[in-house]
C-alpha positions as CSV (number, residue, x, y, z in Angstrom):
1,X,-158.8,156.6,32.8
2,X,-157.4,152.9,32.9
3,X,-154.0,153.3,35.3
4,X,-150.9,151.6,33.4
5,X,-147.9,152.2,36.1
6,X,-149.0,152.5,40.1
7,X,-146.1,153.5,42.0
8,X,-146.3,152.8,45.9
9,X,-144.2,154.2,48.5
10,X,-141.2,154.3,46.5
11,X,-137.9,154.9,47.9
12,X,-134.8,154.5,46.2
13,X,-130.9,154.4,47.9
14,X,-127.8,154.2,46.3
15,X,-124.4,153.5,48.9
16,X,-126.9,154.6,51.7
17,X,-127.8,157.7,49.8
18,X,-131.4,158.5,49.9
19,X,-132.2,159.6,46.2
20,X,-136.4,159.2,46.3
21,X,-138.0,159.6,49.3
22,X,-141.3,157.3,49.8
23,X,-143.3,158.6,45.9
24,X,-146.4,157.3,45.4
25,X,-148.4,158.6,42.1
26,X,-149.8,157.0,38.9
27,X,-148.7,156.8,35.1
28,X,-152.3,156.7,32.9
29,X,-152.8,154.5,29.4
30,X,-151.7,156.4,26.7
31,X,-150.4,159.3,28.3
32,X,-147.7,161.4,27.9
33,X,-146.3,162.4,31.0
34,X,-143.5,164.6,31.5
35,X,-141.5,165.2,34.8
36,X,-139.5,167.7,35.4
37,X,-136.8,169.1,37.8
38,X,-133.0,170.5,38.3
39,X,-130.2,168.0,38.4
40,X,-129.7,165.2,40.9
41,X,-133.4,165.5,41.8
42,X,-134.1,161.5,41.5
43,X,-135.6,161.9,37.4
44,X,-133.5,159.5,36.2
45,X,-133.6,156.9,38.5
46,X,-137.1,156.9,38.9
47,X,-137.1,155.3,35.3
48,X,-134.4,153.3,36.4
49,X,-136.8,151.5,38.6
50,X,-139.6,151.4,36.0
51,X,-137.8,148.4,34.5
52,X,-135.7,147.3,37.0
53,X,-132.5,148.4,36.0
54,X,-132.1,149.2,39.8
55,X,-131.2,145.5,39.4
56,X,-127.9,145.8,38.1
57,X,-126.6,149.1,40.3
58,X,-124.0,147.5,43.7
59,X,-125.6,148.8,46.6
60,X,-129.1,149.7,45.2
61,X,-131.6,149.2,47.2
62,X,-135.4,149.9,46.4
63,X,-138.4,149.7,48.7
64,X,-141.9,149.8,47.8
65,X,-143.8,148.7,44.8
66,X,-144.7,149.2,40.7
67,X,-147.8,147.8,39.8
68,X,-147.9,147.4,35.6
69,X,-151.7,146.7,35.4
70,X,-152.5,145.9,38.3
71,X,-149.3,143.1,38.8
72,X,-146.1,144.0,40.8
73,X,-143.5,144.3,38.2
74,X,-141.0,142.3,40.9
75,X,-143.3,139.1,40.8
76,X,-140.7,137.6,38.8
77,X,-137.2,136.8,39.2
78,X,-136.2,137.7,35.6
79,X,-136.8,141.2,34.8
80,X,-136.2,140.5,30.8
81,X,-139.6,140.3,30.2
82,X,-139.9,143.7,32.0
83,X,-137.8,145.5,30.0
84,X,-139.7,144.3,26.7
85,X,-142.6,145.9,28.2
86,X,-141.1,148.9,29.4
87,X,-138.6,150.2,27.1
88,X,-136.1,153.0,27.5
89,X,-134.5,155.4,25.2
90,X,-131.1,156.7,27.1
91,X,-130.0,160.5,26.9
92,X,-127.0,159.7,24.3
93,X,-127.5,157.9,21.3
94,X,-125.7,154.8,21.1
95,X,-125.9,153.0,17.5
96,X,-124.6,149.4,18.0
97,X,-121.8,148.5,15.7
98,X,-123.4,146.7,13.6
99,X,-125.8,147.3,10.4
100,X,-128.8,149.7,10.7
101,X,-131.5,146.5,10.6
102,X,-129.5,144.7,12.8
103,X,-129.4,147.9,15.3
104,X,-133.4,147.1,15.0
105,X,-133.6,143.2,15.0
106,X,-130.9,142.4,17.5
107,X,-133.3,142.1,20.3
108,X,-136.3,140.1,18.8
109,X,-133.5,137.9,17.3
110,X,-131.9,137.2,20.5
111,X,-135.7,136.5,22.0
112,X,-135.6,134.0,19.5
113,X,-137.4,135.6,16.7
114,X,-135.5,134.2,13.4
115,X,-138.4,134.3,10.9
116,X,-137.0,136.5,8.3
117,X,-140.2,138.1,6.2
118,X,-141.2,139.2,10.3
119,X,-137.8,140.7,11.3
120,X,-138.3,142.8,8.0
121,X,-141.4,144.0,8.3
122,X,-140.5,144.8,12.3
123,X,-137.2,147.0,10.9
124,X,-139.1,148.9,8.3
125,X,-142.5,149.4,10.7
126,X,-140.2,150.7,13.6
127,X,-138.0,152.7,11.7
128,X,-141.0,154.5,10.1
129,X,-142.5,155.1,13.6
130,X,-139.4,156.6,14.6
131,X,-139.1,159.0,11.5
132,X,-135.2,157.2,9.8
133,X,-137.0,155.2,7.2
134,X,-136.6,157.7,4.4
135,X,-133.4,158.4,5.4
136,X,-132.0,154.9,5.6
137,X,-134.0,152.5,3.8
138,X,-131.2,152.3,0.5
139,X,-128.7,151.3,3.2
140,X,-129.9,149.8,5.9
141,X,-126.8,147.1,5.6
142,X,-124.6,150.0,6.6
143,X,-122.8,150.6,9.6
144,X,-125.4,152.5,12.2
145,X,-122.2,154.4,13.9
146,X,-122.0,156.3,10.7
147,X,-125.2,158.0,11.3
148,X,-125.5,161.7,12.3
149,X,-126.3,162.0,16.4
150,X,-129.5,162.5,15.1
151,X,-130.3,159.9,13.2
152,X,-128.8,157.5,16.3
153,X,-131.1,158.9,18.6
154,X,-134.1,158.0,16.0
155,X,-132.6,154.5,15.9
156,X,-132.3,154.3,19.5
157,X,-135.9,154.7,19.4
158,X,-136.7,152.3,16.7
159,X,-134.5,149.9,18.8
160,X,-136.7,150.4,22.3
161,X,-140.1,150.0,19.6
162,X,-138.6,146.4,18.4
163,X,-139.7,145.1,22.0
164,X,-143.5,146.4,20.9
165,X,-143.1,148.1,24.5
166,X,-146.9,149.1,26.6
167,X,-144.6,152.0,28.0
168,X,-141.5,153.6,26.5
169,X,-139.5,155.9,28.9
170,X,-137.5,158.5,27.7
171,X,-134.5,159.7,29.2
172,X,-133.6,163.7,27.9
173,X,-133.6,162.1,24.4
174,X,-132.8,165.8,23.0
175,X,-129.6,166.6,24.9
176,X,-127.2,165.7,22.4
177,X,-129.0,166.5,19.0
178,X,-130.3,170.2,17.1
179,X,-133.8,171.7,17.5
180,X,-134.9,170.2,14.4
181,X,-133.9,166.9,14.7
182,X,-135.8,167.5,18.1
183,X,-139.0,168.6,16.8
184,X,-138.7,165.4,14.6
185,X,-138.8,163.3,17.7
186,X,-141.9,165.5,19.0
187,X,-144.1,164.6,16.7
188,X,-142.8,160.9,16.8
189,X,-143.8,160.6,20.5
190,X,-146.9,162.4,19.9
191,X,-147.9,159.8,17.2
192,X,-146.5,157.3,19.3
193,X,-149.0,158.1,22.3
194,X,-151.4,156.3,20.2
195,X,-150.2,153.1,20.6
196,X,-148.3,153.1,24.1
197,X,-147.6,155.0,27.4
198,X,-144.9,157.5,27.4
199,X,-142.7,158.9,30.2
200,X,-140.6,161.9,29.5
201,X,-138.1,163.1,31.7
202,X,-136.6,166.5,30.7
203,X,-135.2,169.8,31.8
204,X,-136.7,171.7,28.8
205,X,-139.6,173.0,30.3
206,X,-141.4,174.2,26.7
207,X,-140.5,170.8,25.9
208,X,-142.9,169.4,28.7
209,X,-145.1,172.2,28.3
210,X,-145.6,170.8,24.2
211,X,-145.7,167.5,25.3
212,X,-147.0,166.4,28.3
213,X,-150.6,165.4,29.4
214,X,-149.7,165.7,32.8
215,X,-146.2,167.0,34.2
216,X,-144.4,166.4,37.4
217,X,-142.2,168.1,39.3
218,X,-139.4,166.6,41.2
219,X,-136.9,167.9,43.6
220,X,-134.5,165.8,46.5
221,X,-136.4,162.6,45.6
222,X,-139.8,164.0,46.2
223,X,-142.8,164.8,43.8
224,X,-143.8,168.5,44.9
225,X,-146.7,168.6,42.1
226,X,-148.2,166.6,39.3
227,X,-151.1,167.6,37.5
228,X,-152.4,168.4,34.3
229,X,-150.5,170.8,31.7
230,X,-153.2,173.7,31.4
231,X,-153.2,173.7,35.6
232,X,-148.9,173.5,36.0
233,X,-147.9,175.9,33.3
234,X,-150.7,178.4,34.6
235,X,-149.9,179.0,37.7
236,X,-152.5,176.7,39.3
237,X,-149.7,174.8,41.2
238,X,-149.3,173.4,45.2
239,X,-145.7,174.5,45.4
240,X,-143.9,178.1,44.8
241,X,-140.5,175.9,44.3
242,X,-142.2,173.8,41.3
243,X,-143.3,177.7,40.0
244,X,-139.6,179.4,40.5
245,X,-138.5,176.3,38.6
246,X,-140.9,177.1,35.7
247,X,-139.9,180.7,35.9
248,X,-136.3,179.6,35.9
249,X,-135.3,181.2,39.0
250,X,-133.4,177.8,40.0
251,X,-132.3,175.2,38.7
């Protein structure tokens, strides 16, 4: 399988405060791969680094490397090209306040993007890939706050998709919203595997278990085990503590 992310050595300290220890592993194309792991255990800002957003955090300080095929992802200076490539979807929804389309088109506009028919097209196609388009295509000049948590998180998604992003990360994009608006978003990332790399960072181990190609367990910054689904949620494991995790008796 073609390797899409290589991460190398990575170590990652906020304030002197080691949060992942010296990682190294590798993100496949057009797989989904889910991570797992208790709170504070370096999930998050693992995908912080994915797109450098390590970049804006005072006293951040990364070591090692990200290959995105093949090509460190700190050859350049501007990481806004980066984070087109790389998109992220946040744990909380967060419509903009502005219009639904404009929730969608903001970014491409401000990449210079102005042709109209295009900007159309790109609202409707990533709002159908993200499962809203039923739901909002009468009002799409309507104010995206007004959406139901739901419904944000959905457009949060479409947003990341207007980029046309080779690897969307997603940051426990079912925290805030019901189990069937989740399952919704399921079968959205599963379509959405088709087209793109996913990284899925959750605490809802069935959630992983449905998911994920591969899973990986983290704990204080390190990755105890990554392998494929059928081999981690069977018992086929390298660490107990990845096991007692599964089984719920920490975390």
């Amino acid at each position: 399988m073609k390797k899409k992310l290589q991460i190398k050595n990575l170590s990652v300290s906020y304030f002197d405060k080691k949060v992942i220890d010296n990682i190294s592993f590798d993100v496949f194309d057009h797989e989904i791969l889910a991570i797992i792991g208790p709170a504070n255990s370096g999930k998050s800002s693992l995908l912080k680094c994915l797109n450098r957003m390590t970049d804006f955090i005072p006293k951040a300080k990364v070591t090692g490397d990200i290959l995105l095929d093949g090509e460190t992802i700190y050859k350049d200076q501007d990481s806004t090209q980066l984070r087109r490539r790389i998109g992220m979807v946040n744990p909380l929804p967060v419509g903009l306040p502005m219009s639904i389309k404009d929730n969608v088109s903001y970014a491409p506009r401000m990449a210079g993007i102005n042709d109209k028919r295009y900007l159309e097209d790109l609202t409707e196609d990533c709002l159908r890939k993200a499962a809203l388009w039923d739901e909002v295509k009468d009002r799409l000049d309507g104010l995206a706050t007004k959406l139901s948590g739901g419904q944000q998180q959905r457009l949060t998604i479409a947003r990341a998709l207007s980029h046309r992003p080779e690897v969307l990360c997603l940051d426990e994009f079912s925290i805030a919203i019901d189990p069937v608006t989740t399952m919704k978003i399921e079968e959205v990332i599963k379509d959405l595997k088709k087209s793109m790399t996913i990284i899925l960072v959750t605490n809802v181990i069935k959630q992983a278990k449905r998911l994920g190609d591969r899973t990986a367990m983290m704990l204080h910054g390190d990755i105890l085990d990554l392998d494929i689904n059928q081999n981690i949620f069977n018992g086929k494991i390298k660490n107990q503590k990845t096991q007692d995790y599964i089984e719920g008796i920490f975390g």
